[in-house]
Every structure is written in C-alpha cells, then in structure tokens.
N, C-alpha and C positions, 0 to 999 in steps of 0.2 A: 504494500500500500504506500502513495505518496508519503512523505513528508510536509511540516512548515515549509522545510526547507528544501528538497527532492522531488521533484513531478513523476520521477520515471515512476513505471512498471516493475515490480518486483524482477521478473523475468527479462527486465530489462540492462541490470546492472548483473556484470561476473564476477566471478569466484575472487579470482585478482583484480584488483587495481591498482594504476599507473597513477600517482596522486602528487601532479607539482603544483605548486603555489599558485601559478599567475593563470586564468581563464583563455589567454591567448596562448599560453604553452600547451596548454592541454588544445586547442583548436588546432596548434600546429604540429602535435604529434601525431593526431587522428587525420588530415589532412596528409600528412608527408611519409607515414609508415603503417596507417591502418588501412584493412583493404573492408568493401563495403560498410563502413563506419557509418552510424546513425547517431542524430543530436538528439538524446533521453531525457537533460535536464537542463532549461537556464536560468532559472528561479536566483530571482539575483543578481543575474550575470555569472553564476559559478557553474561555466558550462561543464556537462559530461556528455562523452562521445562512449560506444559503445561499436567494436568491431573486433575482425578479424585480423591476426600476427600471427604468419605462417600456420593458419589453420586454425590458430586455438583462440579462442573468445577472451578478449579484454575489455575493460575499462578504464578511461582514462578520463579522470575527473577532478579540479583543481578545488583547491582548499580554503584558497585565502588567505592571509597575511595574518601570523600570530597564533599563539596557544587556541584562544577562545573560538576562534571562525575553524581552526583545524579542529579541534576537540566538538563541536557540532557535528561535521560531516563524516568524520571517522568511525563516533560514536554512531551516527543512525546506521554509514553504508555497514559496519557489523552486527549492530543490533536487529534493525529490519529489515536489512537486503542481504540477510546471511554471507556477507563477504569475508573470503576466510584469510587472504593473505591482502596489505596494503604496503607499498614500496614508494617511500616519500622520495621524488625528485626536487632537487632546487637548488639553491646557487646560500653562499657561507661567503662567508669573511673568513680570511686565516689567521692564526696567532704563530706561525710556523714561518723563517723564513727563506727556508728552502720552497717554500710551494708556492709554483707559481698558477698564474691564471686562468683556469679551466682544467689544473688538476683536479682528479676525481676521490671524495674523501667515501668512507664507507662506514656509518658509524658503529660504533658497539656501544657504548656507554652514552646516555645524557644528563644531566646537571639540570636544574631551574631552581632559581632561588625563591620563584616563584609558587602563589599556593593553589596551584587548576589542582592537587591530588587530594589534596585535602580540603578544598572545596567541593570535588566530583562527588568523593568518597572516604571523608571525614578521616585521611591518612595523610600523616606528616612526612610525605617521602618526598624526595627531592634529586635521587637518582632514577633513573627507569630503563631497561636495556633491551638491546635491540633481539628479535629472533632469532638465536643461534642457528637454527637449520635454516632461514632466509641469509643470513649471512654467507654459514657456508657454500650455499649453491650462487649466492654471489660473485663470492672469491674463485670458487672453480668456473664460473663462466666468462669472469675476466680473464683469468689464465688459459683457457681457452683462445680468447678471443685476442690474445696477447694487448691487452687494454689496461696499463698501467694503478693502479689505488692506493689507494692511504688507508689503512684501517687503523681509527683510532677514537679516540673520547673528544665529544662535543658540548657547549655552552647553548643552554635555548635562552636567550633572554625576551624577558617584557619589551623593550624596546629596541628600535635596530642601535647595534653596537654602537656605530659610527658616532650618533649623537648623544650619545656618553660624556659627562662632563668630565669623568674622569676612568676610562674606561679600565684603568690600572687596580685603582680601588675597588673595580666589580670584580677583578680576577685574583684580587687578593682574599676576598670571601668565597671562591672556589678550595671546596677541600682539599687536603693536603694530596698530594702525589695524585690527582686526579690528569694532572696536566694536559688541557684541551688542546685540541690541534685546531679546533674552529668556530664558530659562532654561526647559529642560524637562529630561529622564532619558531618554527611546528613541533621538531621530533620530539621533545617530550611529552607533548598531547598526545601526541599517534602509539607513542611508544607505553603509557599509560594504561590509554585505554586498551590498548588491544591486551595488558596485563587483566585487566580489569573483566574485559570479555571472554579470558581464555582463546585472543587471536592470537596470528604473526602478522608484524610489521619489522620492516627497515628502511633506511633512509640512506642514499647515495647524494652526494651534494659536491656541486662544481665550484672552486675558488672565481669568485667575482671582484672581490678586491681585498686589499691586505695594506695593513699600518708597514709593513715592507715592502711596498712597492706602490709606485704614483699613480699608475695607468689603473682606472675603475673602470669595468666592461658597458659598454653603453647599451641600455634597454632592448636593444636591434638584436648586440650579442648575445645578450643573456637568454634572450627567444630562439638564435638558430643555433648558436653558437658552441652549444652543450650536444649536439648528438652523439657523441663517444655515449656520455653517460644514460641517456634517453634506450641508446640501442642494449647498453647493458642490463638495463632495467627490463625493457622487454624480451631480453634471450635470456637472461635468468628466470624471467614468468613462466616459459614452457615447462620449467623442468617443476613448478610449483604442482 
C-alpha cells in the first residue's frame, strides 16, 4: 500500500534498492543503466524508478538530504514494501589525505553524535554498522571488477561538515580510535534502521571534496561523474 510519502504499488518496489541522495541521480541511473525502467514514485520530488540490470529487478530511489528524510524512506521501503537489502550511494567529504576525488569509500562502521536512535527507539546508540554479508559481496565484486575502495569508518553529521565552525572540535568528540576516513549525512539512519528491522544495508560513497584538496566537484560531476561506484552498486545487487 502507498505511503504519506510512496505512491508506488507494493509490487512495485524490489527486493534491492539502489538509494542515492539526490532525485536527479536516481533519474540518471534509471535513464543510463536500467533497461525498461518505470517512474513508481514522485511524491515530493523523491523520484523512484523501478527496472531491469542485467535481468534482475531493481530499484532505485533517492533519499534526501540528512538523517531525518533518509530514516522516513528507508524505514517505510523495509517496513511496507518488504525491501530486504538497501545500498546507500552518495558523495563524502574526506578527512584522509591520500584520497583523492571520486575515490570510492565502502563503509563499515558509523558515528552520529546525533539522537535519530534514540528518538526512533528510545536507545542511546550512537555507532551503527554496516551489513557484513552486503559488504563482503561488495568487496569481492570490486575485486572482480578491478575497481579500487576504501573500507573504513565514517562520520554522519547533523549538518554538512563544510559549515562547521569548527569542524576540528566535532572530530574531537568522535570516540577514541574510531578514526573516520569521511563525512557524509544518511548512513546512520539507513544503517539503524535496517538494525532495527532485522535488514541489510550498506553504503558506498564517492570523495567530492576534502579540507586537502581545493578543487570541490561541481553539481554536473557529482551526477555523472561517480559511475565506477553506481556500476559497483548494481553488480554487487545481483549477487544479493
């Protein structure tokens, strides 16, 4: 059944989804790598396409910007629309200064100093971790695909890093020896809930800019610019 916030059809949304941030990355994945793709939801503007990747049934349907807008659509697409695995794509800030722009991080671990876990569900957690069997079929479909990654521990903050007045003071309240390799806003809602659900969820995420380096990816990039990690996401969905 619909959602507030989902128009589709139950039978409308698959098992996997493909779930980046921005509503024009999800137009332009269905667009440039889904074959017969249909548009299921745009309630909001948070379109979701639903189609065909090398035979097998995907969805790909964007989140929105932040804990709160991802922690809605995550929570319904497992709750109501029995979606069993969710693979966050999207673009990080690095705290690494070996990584440059458009390398691909893979996470395992997430941070929020934030309370979405204990407001969801009345629990003080503050780390949340990614799905070891989504991971590992990750890692061997990069190695596969000889496509380079980062697997490491990630930062979701309340707000984007950048406009941090002090963004040094916020990684000084990161637990000891946690040491992030990035900075994004979803994975710990996705990674939550899908605790919470008894899902898998992981999150692959492309460097867009870095306090080591000048050059920030321009909106154009950040949409075509990531298919290494677009195509990883969906050759790891088959084997889901």
């Amino acid at each position: 059944m619909p959602t507030p916030h989902n128009e589709a059809k139950i039978d409308e949304i698959a098992k996997t989804v493909i779930m980046p941030g921005d509503p024009m990355r999800a137009k332009y994945i269905a667009e440039n790598f889904l074959e017969n793709y249909k548009l299921v939801n745009k309630v909001r503007g948070m379109y979701a396409y639903t189609g065909k990747y090398n035979g097998k049934e995907i969805t790909v349907m964007a989140s929105g910007m932040g804990m709160p807008s991802m922690g809605i659509y995550c929570y319904e697409l497992y709750k109501f629309y029995n979606v069993e695995n969710i693979i966050r794509i999207g673009s990080c800030g690095s705290y690494k200064p070996e990584l440059k722009l458009f390398d691909i991080i893979l996470a395992d671990q997430v941070f929020s100093e934030g309370n979405f876990a204990l407001t969801l569900n009345n629990d003080n957690c503050h780390i949340a971790n990614a799905s070891s069997e989504l991971n590992n079929i990750v890692e061997e479909t990069a190695k596969e695909n000889n496509i380079s990654i980062v697997k490491g521990n990630t930062v979701c903050t309340d707000c984007f890093d950048v406009y941090m007045t002090d963004v040094n003071q916020f990684l000084n309240r990161v637990p000891n020896n946690f040491n992030p390799v990035s900075a994004e806003m979803e994975a710990f809602a996705l990674f939550y809930v899908a605790k919470v659900l008894n899902k898998k969820a992981c999150c692959l995420m492309s460097v867009v800019d870095s306090k080591y380096i000048k050059d920030i990816a321009t909106p154009e990039e950040r949409e075509s610019g990531l298919n290494n990690m677009i195509k990883l996401a969906l050759d790891s969905s088959l084997k889901f």
